[in-house]
N, C-alpha and C positions, 0 to 999 in steps of 0.2 A: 438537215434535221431541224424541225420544231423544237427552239430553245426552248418555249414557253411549254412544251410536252411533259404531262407528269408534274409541274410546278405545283406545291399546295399551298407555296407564301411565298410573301419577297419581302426585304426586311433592308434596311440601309444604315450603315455607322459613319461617325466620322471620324478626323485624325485621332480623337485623342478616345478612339474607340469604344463610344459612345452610340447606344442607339437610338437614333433618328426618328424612324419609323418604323413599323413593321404589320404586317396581316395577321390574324391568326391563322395558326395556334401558337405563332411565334409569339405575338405579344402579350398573351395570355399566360403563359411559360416565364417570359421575362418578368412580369409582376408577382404570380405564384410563388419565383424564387427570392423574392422581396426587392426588386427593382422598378424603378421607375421609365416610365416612358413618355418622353425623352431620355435618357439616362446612364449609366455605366450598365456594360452588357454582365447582369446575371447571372447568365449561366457559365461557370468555370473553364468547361471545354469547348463550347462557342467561342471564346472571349478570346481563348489561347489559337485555336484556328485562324480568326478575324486579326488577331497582331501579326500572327505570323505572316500572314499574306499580303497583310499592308505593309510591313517591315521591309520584305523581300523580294515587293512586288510581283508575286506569284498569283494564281489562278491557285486556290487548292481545294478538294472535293476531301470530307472525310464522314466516318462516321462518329457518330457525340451519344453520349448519353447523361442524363441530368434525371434529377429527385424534385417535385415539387413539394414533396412531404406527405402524400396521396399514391402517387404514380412512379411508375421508374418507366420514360421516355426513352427509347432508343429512335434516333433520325438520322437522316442523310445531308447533308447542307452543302454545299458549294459556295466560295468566297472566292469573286474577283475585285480588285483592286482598282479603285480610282486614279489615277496619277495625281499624287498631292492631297489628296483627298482620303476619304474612309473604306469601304467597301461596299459592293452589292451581296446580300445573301439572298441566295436561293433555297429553298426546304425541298426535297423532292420525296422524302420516305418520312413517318412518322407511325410508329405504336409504340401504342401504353402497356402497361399491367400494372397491376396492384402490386404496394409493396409488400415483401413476404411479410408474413405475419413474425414479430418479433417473440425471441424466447424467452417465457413468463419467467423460469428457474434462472435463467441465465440473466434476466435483468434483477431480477432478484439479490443476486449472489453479489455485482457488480456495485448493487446499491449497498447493501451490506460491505462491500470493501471501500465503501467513499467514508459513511460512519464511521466505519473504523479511523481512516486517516484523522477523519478531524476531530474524534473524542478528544477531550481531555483526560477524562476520566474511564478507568475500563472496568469492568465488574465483573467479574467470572460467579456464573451464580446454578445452583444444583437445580433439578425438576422441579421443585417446590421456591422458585427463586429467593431462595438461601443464600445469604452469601459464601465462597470461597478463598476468591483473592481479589485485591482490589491495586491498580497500576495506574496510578495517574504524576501529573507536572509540580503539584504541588501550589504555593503560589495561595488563591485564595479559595483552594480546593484542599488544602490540611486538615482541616478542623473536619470537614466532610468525611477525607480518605481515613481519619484518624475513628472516626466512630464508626466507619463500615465494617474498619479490619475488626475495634472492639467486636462488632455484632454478627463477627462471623459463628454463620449454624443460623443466621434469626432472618426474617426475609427482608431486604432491601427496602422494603417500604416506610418500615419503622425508622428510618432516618432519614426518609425525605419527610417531603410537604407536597402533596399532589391536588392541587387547588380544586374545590367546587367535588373533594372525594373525602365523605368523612368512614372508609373502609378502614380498619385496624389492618385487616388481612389483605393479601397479594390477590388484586384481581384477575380475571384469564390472562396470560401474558397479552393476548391480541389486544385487547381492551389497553391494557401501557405503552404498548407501543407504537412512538411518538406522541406522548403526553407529554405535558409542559410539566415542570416540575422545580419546587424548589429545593435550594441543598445548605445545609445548616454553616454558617460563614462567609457566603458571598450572595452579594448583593444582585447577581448577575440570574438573569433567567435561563433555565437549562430547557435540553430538551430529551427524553429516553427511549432509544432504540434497542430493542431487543432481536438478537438474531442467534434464531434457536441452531444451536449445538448436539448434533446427533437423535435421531427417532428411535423410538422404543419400537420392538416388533420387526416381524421377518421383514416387511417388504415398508418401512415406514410407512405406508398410505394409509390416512385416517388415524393415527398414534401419533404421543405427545413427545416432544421433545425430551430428550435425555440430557439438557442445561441450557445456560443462555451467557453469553457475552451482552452483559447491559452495557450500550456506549451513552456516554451525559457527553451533549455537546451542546453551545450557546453561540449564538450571534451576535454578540457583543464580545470582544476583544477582551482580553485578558488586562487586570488594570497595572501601570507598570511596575515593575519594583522599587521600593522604597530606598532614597540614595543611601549609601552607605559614608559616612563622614569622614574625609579624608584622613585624620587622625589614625583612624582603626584600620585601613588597610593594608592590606601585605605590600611587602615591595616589590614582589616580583605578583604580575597576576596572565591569564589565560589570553589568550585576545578573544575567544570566544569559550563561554563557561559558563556557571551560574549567572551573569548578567545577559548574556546575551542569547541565550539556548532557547529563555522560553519563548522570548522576543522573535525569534525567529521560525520557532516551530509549527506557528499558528498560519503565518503565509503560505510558506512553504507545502504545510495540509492541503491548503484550499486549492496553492496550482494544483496538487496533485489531483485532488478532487474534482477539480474544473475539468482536466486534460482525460481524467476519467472518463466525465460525465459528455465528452465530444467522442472519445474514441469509441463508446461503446455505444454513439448515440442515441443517448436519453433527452439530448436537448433537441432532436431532430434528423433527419437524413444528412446522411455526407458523405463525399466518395470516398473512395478504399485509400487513395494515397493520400488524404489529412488523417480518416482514424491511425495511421502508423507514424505520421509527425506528432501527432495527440500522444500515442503510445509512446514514442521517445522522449516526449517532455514529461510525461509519468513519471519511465523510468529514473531520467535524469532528475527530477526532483525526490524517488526513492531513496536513490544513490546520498543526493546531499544530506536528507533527512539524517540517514545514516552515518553521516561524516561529522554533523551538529550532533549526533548525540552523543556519540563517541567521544567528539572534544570536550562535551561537557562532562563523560566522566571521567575524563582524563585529570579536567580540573579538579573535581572531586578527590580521586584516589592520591592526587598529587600534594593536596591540600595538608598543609601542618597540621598533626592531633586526627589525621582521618583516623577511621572508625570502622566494624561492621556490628550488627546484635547476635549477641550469641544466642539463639536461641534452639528448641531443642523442635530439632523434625527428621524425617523420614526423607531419605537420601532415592529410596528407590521409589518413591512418590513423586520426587523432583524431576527422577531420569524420565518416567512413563511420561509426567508433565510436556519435558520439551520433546521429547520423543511422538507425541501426541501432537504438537501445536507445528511439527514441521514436517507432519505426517504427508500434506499436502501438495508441498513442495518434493517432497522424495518420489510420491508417488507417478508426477511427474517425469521425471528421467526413469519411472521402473525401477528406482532403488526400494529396497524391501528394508526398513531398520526393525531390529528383533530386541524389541525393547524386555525389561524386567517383568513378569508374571504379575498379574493383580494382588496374589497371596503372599507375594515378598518383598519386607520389608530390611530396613537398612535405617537404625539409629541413630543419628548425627549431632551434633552443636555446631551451629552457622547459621548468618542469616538467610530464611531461606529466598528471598526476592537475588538476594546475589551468588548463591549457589544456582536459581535456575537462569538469572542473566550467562552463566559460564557455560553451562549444558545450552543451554542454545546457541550461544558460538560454537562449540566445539561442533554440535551436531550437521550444524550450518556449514560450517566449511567442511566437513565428511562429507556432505551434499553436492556441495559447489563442485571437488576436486576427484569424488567418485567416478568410474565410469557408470554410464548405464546400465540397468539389471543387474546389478552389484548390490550387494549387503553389507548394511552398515551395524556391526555386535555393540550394544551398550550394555555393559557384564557390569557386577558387583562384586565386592569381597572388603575383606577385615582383618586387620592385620596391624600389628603392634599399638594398639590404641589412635589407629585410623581407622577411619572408613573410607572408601573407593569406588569412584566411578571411573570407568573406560569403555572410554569409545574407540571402537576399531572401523578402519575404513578401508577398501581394496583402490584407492588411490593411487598414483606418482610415489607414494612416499617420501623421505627425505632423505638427506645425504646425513653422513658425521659431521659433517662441516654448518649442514642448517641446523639443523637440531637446536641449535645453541642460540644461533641468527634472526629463527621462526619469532622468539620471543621478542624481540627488540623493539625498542616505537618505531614506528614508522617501517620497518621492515616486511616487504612484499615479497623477498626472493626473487626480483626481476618481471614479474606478474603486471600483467596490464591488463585494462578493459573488466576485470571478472567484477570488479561492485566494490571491490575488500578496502579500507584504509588503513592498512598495514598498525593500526590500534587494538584490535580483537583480542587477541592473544597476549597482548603487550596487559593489556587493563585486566582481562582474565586471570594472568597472575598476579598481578600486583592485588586485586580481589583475594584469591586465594590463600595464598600468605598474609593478609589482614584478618583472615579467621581462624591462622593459626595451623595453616596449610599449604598445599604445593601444589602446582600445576608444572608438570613433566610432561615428554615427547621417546616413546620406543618405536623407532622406524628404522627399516631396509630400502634403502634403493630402490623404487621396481614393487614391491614388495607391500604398498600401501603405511600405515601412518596408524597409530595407538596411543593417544593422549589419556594421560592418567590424574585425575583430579582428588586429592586426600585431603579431607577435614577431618577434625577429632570427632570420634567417634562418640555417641550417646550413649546410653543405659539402657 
């Protein structure tokens, strides 16, 4: 047989599997994917072919496929080995096609969950970008977060500065989003994304959003906190708390953002087993975010003379709230949660940022510990100058023996891998009873799990 039969390139590396030389459409391929030639071989599953054969001294024939960012190449190559040396490549198959067209909604969405990660600031704002609720780090975002919450009902724009717009009123949302914007107490330039929160109308297409999560975020670094004078400190303090949380929140963002923005390829083509190493360092940067935040309100709740505001709100406003914001993750597993009716209300005293901080736990691990296409009931009621929420779950439930346990720091009930840092529950009561309330557990075995949250009840 005619070796040279069918050949459409020959390409050569050496030991330290480097390529040499090569014909096209090899060598064209190898620049496309940002290499050089002479140079380190480019393409991923060439490179690992070409080791392996030199390593082992083997003849190996396989099929490759590679992205130039244009193209998705599938080819045929054949690697035989030098003795001491690098390899011969042979090409003998080669087609292209265009890469699929990417999905507009779905990079969309993706881009919208990078935002989120790296706010500082988060803005829950009505159809008329009103404000609602406003959740940010604090730091030299106070003075800001402190006139949004005053100027809730008024549009968000009356407490910025939006340069080169002298508009009193809220331009189209499109128009703001991603405007440069300044924020009343820091000296730091922001920037404002808007990402619309439900469509009015049967089939949303062509109707305006039904709200907006405004994210402020800046590229400039948070500046650091002001030392505190050894004099004034406690004797015992957190190893990670109020000094170190925000310090760390802002890195942290950004891998996640970065491992985003590779898995879900906004920075260009890559194959399927990096976007899922991408994916794992997400998650696992999730996971920590989660574990920083928790110790810093551990510090918090921990802290001599801690605190909550009493103020006066709507319990079943709270529930629909977190019941609403983890709608998407339920939906997920086919969990169905059967939140409070829009026309009912439930009068409280508590503040409400740390009445919905507990309903989102609670709801969160009804989620986590549910099975699939299961129902999670978040009921109300009133009773001896409480008020109450309960969530019911068709979970594992627990034993008499956890019940008690569930609450404890640090305490997972033996549980690994599921995200949790045995704090949730732990700070959830210690919450609850700071506003002059409880947080309880009625469960069966088998039988799923009923956590029961009571503040004083309003007027």
């Amino acid at each position: 047989m005619d070796m040279s039969e069918g050949v459409l390139a020959r390409a050569r590396s050496d030991a330290q599997d480097h390529l040499t030389s090569a014909d096209e459409p090899l060598a064209g391929l190898q620049l496309r994917c940002g290499g050089l030639l002479p140079g380190p071989i480019a393409v991923p599953e060439l490179r690992e072919v070409v080791a392996k054969a030199r390593r082992f001294g083997l003849k190996l024939a396989r099929a490759i496929t590679a992205q130039d960012g244009h193209d998705v190449i599938h080819a045929w190559v054949e690697v035989m080995p030098r003795p001491g040396e690098g390899c011969d490549i042979v090409l003998r198959h080669w087609q292209s096609s265009p890469l699929p067209a990417e999905n507009a909604d779905l990079t969309s969405r993706r881009r919208a969950e990078i935002d989120r990660a790296l706010a500082e600031m988060t803005v829950r704002l009505d159809a008329r970008q009103n404000v609602l609720t406003v959740t940010c780090d604090g730091g030299d975002l106070a003075e800001a977060a402190a006139r949004l919450r005053a100027g809730t009902g008024h549009p968000w724009t009356d407490v910025v500065t939006i340069p080169g717009s002298n508009h009193r009123q809220p331009l189209h949302w499109r128009l703001l989003d991603g405007a440069g914007v300044d924020l009343p107490g820091s000296s730091r330039r922001w920037r404002a994304t808007l990402i619309p929160i439900g469509l009015n109308g049967p089939t949303g297409r062509g109707s305006e959003p039904g709200g907006f999560d405004l994210c402020l975020t800046s590229d400039t670094p948070a500046p650091a906190p002001r030392p505190v004078p050894a004099a004034v400190l406690p004797v015992e303090r957190a190893v990670v708390g109020s000094d170190l949380a925000p310090v760390l929140r802002q890195p942290i963002a950004r891998v996640i953002a970065n491992a985003e923005t590779i898995r879900t390829r906004l920075a260009g083509p890559l194959a399927e087993d990096y976007t899922r190493y991408a994916a794992d360092i997400a998650a696992a940067g999730q996971h920590l975010m989660g574990l920083v935040d928790d110790l810093a309100d551990l510090d918090v709740i921990e802290a001599q003379g801690f605190s909550t505001m009493a103020d006066a709100i709507d319990l079943a406003d709270a529930a629909r709230r977190a019941a609403g914001i983890l709608s998407m993750r339920a939906r997920e597993k086919g969990i169905t949660i059967s939140a409070p009716a829009l026309d009912v209300s439930l009068p409280a005293v508590a503040e409400f940022r740390r009445v919905l901080q507990i309903l989102l736990n609670l709801v969160g691990n009804a989620i986590r510990y549910s099975p699939e296409n299961s129902t999670i009931i978040v009921d109300l009621s009133r009773d001896e100058g409480f008020a109450r929420v309960a969530i019911a779950d068709q979970g594992p439930g627990l034993s008499p023996e956890d019940q008690p346990r569930v609450f404890e720091k640090f305490e997972r009930l033996g549980r690994s891998g599921d995200g949790g840092s045995g704090l949730g529950l732990y700070i959830s009561r210690r919450l609850a009873r700071a506003m002059g309330g409880e947080l309880s557990v009625v469960s069966v075995k088998g039988e799923g799990a009923c956590f029961l949250l009571d503040v004083p009840a309003g007027k």
